[in-house]
Structures are given as structure tokens and as C-alpha cells.
BAZALUM-852180 format. One record per residue (C-alpha): residue in three letters; residue number from 1; x, y, z. Coordinates in Angstrom, 2 decimals. Each point is the difference from the previous one (the first is absolute). Example, Ala and Ser with C-alpha at 12.3 -4.5 7.8 and 13.67 -1.06 7.14 Angstrom:
! BAZALUM-852180
+------+-----+---------+---------+---------+
: code : pos :      xx :      yy :      zz :
+------+-----+---------+---------+---------+
:  ALA :   1 :   12.30 :   -4.50 :    7.80 :
:  SER :   2 :    1.37 :    3.44 :   -0.66 :
+------+-----+---------+---------+---------+
END
This chain:
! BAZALUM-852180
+------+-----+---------+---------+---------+
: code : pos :      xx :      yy :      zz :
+------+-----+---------+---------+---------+
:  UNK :   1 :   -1.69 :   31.64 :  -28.01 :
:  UNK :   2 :    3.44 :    2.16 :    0.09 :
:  UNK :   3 :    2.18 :   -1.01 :   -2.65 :
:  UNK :   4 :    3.21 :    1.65 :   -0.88 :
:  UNK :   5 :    3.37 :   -1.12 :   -1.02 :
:  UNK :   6 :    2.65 :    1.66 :    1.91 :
:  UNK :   7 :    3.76 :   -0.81 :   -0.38 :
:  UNK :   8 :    1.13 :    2.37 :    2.67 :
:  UNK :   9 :    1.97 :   -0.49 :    3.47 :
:  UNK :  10 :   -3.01 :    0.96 :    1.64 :
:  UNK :  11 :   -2.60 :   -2.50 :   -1.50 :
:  UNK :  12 :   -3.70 :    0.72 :   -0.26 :
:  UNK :  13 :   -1.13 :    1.21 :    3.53 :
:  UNK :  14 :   -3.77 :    0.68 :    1.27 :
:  UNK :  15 :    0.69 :    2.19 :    3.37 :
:  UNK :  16 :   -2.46 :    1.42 :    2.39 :
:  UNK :  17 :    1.09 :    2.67 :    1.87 :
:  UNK :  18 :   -1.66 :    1.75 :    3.31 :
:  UNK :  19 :    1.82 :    3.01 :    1.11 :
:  UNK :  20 :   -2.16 :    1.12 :    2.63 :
:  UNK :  21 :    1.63 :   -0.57 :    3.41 :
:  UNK :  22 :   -3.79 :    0.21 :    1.92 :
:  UNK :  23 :   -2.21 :   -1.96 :    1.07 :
:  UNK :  24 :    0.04 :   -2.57 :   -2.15 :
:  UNK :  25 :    3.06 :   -0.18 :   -2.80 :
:  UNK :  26 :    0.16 :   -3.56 :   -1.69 :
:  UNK :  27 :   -0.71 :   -0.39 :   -3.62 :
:  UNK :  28 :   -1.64 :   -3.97 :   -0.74 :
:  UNK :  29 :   -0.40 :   -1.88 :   -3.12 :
:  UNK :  30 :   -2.83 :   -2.41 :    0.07 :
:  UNK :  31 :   -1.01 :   -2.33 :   -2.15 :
:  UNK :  32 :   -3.75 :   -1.67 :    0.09 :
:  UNK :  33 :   -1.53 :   -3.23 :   -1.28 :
:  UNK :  34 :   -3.52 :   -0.72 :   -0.47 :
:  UNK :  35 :   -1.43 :    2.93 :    0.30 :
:  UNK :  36 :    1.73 :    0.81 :    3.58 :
:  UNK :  37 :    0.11 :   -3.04 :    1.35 :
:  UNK :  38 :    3.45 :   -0.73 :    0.05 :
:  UNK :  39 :    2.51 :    2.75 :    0.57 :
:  UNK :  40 :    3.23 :    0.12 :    0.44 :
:  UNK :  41 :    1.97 :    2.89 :    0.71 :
:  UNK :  42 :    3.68 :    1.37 :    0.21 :
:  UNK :  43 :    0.40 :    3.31 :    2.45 :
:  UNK :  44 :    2.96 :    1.99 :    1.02 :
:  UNK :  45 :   -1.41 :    1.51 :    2.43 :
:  UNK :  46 :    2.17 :    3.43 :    1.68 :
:  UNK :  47 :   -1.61 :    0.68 :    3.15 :
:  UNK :  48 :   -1.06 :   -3.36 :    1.40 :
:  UNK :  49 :   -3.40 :    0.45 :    0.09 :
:  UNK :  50 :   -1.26 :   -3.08 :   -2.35 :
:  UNK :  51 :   -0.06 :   -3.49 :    1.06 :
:  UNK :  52 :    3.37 :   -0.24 :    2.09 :
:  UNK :  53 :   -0.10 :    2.52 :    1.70 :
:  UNK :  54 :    3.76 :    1.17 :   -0.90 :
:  UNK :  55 :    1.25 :    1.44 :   -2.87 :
:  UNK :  56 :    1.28 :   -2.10 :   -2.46 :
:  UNK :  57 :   -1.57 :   -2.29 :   -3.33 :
:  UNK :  58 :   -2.05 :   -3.15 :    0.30 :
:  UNK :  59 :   -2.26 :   -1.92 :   -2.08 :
:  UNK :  60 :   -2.83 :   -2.20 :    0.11 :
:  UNK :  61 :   -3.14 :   -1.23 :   -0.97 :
:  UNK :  62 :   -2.55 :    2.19 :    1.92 :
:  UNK :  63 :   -2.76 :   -2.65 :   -1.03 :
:  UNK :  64 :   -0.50 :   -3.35 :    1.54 :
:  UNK :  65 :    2.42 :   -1.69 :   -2.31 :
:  UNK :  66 :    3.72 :   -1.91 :    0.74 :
:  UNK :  67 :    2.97 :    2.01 :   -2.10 :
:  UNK :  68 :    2.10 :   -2.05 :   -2.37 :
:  UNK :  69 :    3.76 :    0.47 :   -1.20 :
:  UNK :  70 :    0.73 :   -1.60 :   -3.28 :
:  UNK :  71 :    3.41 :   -0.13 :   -2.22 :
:  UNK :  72 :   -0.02 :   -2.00 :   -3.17 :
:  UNK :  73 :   -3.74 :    0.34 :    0.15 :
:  UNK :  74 :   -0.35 :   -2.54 :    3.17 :
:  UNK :  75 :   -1.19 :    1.15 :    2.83 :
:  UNK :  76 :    3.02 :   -0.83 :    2.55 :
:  UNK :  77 :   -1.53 :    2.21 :    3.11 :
:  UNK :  78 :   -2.98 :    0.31 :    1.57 :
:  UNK :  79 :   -1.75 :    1.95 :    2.95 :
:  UNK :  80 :   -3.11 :   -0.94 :    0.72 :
:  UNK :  81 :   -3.11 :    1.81 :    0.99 :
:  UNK :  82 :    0.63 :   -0.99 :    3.76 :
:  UNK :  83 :    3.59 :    1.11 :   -0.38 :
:  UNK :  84 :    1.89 :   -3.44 :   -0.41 :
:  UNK :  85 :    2.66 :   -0.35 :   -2.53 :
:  UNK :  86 :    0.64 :   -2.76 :   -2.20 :
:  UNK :  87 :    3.70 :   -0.47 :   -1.73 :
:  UNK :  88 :   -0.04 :   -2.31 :   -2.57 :
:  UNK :  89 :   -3.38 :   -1.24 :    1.19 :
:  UNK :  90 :   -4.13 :    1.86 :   -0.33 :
:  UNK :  91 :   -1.06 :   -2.40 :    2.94 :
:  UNK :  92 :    0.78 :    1.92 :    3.23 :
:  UNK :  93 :   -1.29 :   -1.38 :    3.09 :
:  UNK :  94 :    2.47 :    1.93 :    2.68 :
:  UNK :  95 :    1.54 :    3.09 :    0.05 :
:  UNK :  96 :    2.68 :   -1.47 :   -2.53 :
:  UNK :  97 :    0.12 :   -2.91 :   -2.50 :
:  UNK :  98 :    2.73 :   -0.64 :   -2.23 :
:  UNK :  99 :   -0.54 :   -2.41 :   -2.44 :
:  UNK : 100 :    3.62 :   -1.48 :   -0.28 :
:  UNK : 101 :    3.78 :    0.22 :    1.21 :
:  UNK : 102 :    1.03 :    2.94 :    2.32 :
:  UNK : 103 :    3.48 :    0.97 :   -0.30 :
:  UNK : 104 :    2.53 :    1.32 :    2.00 :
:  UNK : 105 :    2.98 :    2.22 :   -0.30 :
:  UNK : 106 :    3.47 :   -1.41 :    1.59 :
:  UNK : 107 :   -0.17 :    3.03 :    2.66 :
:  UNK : 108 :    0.88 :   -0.72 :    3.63 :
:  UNK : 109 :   -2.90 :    1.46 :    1.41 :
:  UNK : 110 :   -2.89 :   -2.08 :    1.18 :
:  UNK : 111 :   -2.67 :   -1.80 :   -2.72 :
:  UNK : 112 :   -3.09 :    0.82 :    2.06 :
:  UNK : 113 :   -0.39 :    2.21 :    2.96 :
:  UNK : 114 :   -3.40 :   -1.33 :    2.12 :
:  UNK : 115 :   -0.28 :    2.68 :    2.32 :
:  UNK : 116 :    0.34 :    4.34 :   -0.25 :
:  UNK : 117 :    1.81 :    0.12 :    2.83 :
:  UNK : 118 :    1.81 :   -2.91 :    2.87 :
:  UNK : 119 :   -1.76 :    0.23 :    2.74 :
:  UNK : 120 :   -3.14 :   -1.81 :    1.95 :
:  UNK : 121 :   -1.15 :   -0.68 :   -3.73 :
:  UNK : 122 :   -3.46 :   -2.46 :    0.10 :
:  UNK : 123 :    0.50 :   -3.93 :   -0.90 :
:  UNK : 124 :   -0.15 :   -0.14 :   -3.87 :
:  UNK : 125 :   -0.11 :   -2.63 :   -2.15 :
:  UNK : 126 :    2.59 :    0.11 :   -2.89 :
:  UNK : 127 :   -0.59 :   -2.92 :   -2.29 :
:  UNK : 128 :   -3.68 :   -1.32 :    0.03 :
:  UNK : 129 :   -1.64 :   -3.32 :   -1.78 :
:  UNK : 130 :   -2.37 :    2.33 :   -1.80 :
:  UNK : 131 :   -3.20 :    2.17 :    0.88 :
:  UNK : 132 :   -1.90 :   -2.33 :    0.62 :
:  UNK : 133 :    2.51 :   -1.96 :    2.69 :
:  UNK : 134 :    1.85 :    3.02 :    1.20 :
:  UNK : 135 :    1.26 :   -1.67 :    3.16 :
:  UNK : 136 :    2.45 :   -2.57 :   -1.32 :
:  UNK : 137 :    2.86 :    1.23 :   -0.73 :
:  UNK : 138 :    2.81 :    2.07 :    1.53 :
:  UNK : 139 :   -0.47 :    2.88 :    2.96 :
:  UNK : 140 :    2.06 :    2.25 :    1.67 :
:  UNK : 141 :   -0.43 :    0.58 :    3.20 :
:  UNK : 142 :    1.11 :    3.75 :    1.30 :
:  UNK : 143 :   -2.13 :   -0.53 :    3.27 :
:  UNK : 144 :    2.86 :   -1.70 :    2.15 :
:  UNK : 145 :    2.86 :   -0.09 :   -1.77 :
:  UNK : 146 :    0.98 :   -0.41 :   -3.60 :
:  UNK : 147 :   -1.35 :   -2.95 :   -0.88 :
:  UNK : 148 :   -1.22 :   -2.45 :   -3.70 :
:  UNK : 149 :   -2.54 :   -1.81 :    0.82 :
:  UNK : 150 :   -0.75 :   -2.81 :   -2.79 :
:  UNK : 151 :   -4.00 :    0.17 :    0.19 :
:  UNK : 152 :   -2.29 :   -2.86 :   -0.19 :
:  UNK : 153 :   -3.79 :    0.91 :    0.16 :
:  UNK : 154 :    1.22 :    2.69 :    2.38 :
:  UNK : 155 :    2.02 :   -2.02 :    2.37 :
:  UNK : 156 :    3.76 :   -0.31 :   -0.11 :
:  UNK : 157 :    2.06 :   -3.25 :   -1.34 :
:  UNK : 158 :    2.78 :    2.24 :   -0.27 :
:  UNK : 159 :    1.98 :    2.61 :    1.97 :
:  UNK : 160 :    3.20 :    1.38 :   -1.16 :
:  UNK : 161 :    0.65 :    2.42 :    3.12 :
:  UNK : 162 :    2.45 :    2.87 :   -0.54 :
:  UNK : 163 :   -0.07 :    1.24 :    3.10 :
:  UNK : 164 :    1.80 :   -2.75 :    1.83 :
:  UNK : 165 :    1.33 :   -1.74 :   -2.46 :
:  UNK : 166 :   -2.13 :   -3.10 :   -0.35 :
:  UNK : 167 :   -1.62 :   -2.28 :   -2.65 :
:  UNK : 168 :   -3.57 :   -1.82 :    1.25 :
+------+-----+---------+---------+---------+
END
């Protein structure tokens, strides 16, 4: 335990400072549970040569175990082990899962964007059922034209085609 009371601009600081410039310069604080089974670690690392590959500070558990973010002592974040996050929820089961409302600023640029760039993107489902009835739902279809398809069990009830201009 550190303890010190410090009424000073500057606070109570613990630094770790590298000032080599080879090979390897990053400085790491680490901290380790049960013996070395969990660790968790904080790096600035100078030269890029830990786990990104590019200079810059990360951290992470470097143990098969998810990473929490907490404020008022509940745990409001979560990456897993497998690398999903959880908002608001510790149940991942994609990618992302938000346990409640998602907001949105007033801005006039788009809500979602589906695709990294516009063109000859594959079909893609935007809206599905759920996991376990992932074609039901609503498509778009890049292959043709610009095209919603409204999905059921894979076939469509529902085309709302952009590229000519018709509803069908």
C-alpha cells in the first residue's frame, strides 16, 4: 500500500519511465491475481514492439479473463475473453450487446453506415429475428441494385427497390 496525502496541483503520481529509444522502450505496470493467474497490465509502449505492433498505450488482461469497466462500483462495461463487449449488459453473445436504449445525436449525418465503402458490397442482412432465426428479417441487396428485401425464412415478402423506384 502507498498512502500519502497530497494537496498539490499535481496530485499523487506513480510514473514509469523508459528512456531508452532501442530495441525495446515501453515501461508496463502489471498487476497479478492468484498467484499469476490473472494479470492485467497497462503499457506505453515507445517503439511498437509489444502487442500492437505500433507505438502507442494499451491495456488488457494478458490471461484468459473478460476486462470490466465499473463507475459507482458497477460494472457498466465489459470485454470478454473472446473479445465481445457488453454495455450495460455481462451476457455477450455477438460482437456487441447493449443492454438498453441507444441514443442518437440530432446530426445530419447517417445513424448506421452497413457497408466501408458503395460499391458491389455482398447481400447483408440488417435487422434479423435473432441468432437463432437469422433469416427473417430485413436484407439489403447490393447484388443488382439497391434494394430492402423484408426476409422471411430467407425468401422475400418484401422488396422496396431503389433502383427503379418500386415497392413489391
Amino acid at each position: 500500500h502507498i498512502t500519502e496525502s497530497n494537496a498539490t496541483a499535481s496530485g499523487l503520481q506513480l510514473r514509469l519511465v523508459n528512456t531508452s529509444g532501442a530495441t525495446y522502450s515501453y515501461s508496463s505496470f502489471a498487476e497479478l491475481g492468484n498467484n499469476g493467474a490473472v494479470v492485467t497490465q497497462m503499457y506505453a509502449d515507445g517503439l511498437g514492439t509489444g502487442p500492437l505492433g505500433t507505438s502507442g498505450g494499451y491495456f488488457g488482461s494478458f490471461t484468459n479473463h473478460p476486462i470490466g469497466f465499473f463507475t459507482n462500483n458497477l460494472e457498466r462495461m465489459r470485454i470478454t475473453e473472446t473479445g465481445n463487449v457488453g454495455i450495460g449488459t455481462a451476457n455477450t453473445y455477438t460482437g456487441l450487446t447493449v443492454g438498453g436504449s441507444i441514443g442518437f445525436t440530432n446530426a445530419a449525418t447517417p445513424m448506421f453506415y452497413m457497408f466501408q465503402s458503395g460499391a458491389s458490397n455482398a447481400n447483408r442482412m440488417i435487422i434479423a429475428h435473432s441468432m437463432t432465426f437469422p433469416t427473417y428479417g430485413l436484407q439489403y441487396d447490393d447484388d443488382t441494385s439497391d434494394r430492402f428485401n423484408f426476409l422471411s425464412n430467407g425468401t422475400s415478402v418484401l422488396t422496396v427497390d431503389l433502383g427503379v423506384s418500386n415497392v413489391g
